[in-house]
N, C-alpha and C positions, 0 to 999 in steps of 0.2 A: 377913832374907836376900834380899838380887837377884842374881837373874846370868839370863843369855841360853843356853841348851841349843839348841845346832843340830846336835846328833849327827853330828858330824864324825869320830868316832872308830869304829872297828872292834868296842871295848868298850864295855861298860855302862859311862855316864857316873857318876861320883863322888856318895856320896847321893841314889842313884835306887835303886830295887829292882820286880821284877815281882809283882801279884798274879794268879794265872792266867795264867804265862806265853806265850802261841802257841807251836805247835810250828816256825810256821818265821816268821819275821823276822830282819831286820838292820839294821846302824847303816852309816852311813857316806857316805851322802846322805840326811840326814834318817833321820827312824825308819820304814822299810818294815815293815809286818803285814801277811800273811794271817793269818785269823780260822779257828780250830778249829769243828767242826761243832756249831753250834743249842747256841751261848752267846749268855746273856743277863743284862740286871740289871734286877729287879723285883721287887716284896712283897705280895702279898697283892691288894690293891684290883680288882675287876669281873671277873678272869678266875681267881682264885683261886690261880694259882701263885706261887711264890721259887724268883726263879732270882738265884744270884749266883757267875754261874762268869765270867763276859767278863774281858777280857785289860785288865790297868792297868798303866802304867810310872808309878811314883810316884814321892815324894819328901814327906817329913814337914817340916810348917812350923808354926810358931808368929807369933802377933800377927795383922798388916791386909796383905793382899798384893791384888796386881791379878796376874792369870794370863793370858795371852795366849799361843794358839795360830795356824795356818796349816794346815791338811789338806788333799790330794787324795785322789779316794777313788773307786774303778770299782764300785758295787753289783753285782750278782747276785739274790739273793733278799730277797722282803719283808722287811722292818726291818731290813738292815744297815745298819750305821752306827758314827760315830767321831768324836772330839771330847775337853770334858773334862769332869773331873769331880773332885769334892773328897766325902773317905769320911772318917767314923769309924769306921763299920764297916758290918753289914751290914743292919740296919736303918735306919741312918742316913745317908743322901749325895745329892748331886746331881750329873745330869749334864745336859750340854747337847752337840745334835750334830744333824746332817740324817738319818732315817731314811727308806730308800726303800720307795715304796710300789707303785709300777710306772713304766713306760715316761715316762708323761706327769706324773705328781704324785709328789711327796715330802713330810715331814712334819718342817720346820725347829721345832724346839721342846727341850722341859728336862722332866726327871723329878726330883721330890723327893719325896725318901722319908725321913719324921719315925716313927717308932717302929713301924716295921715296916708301915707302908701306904704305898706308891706313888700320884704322882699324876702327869698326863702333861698339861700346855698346849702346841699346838700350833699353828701357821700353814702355809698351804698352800707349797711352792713347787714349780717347775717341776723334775724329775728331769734335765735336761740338764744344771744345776749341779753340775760334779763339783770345784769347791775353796769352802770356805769358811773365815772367819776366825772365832775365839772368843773370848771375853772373860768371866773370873769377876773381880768383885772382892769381897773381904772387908773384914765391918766390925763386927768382934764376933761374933756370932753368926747377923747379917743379910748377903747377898747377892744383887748384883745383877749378871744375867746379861746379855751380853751378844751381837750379829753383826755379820756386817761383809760383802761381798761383796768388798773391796777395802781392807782393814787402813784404811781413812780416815775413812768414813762409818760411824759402829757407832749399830746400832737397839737399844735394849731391848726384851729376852722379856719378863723380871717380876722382881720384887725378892721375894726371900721369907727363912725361917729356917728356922734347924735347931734344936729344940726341945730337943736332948741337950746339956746342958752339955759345956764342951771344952775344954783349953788348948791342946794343938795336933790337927793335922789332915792328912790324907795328901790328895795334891793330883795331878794329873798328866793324863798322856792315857789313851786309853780306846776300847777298839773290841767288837764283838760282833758275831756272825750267828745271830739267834734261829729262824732255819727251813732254813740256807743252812750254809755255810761258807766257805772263801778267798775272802775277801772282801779285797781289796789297798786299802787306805789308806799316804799317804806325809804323817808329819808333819813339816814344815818346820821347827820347832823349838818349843822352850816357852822362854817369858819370865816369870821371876817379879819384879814391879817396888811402888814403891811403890804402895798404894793412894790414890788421889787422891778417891774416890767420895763421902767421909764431908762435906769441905770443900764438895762442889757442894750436898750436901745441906745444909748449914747458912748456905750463902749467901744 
């Protein structure tokens, strides 16, 4: 399956569904969220909690996809943040997104969480950036994440897997405010395309 979602419509787009829906959001230039009070996604690892309440607009896919997003996004409190993310469930998923950390520093990076333990790699960047671009691509069970500051130039996070076997997989955008709340992200759209990732790798 491909197609381009730029939430142009009024309603929930066709084969999408919310997990944790926000109490206030709309469609209609892009996906607008504010974010309900001190939601989060995480599993166990160094601080001890599971939290798996934050807002997903998904869509279930099967086979090798490339996922491409666009965000703007005004923080408020430590770790709000938005971006994507691909779930099998609640021990299982990744996300990738900017969390803000204050004024001056933000924390660009990806969370994977393999059977119920989270892990978080991070990079520093400057909190003035309020849009960023995303890139998942899938390749079997293996993906590699990607950013972009300008949809042209895309850096790789890391490449990693999901250790739960799977035939398909919910996929989509994704936001959270783990000590905050309304927190306003505007997504530009979601593109599911082919995956081209497998082919560089065997070049």
């Amino acid at each position: 399956m491909q197609f381009r979602e730029e939430f142009k419509q009024k309603d929930m787009p066709q084969d999408f569904h919310w997990f944790n829906p926000p109490t206030r959001y709309q469609f209609g230039s892009g996906l607008e969220v504010y974010t309900d009070e001190k939601t989060d996604f995480w599993q166990g690892t160094h601080y001890g909690f599971r939290r798996d309440d934050g807002h997903c607009l998904l869509t279930t896919l099967t086979g090798d996809f490339c996922m491409t997003t666009r965000v703007e996004f005004h923080p408020r409190e430590r770790y709000d943040q938005c971006g994507l993310i691909v779930r099998l469930d609640s021990q299982n998923w990744i996300k990738t997104s900017t969390e803000y950390e204050d004024v001056q520093h933000s924390r660009l990076g990806s969370v994977v969480t393999n059977l119920g333990y989270s892990d978080w790699a991070t990079q520093d960047i400057l909190s003035t950036q309020r849009a960023m671009w995303y890139r998942i691509h899938k390749h079997g069970s293996d993906f590699l994440i990607e950013t972009s500051f300008d949809g042209r130039d895309w850096r790789q996070l890391r490449i990693t897997h999901l250790h739960k076997p799977f035939e398909s997989i919910e996929a989509g955008l994704y936001t959270c405010s783990p000590t905050g709340r309304d927190y306003w992200c505007r997504f530009e759209f979601l593109e599911i395309a082919k995956n081209e990732w497998r082919y560089l790798a065997e070049a």
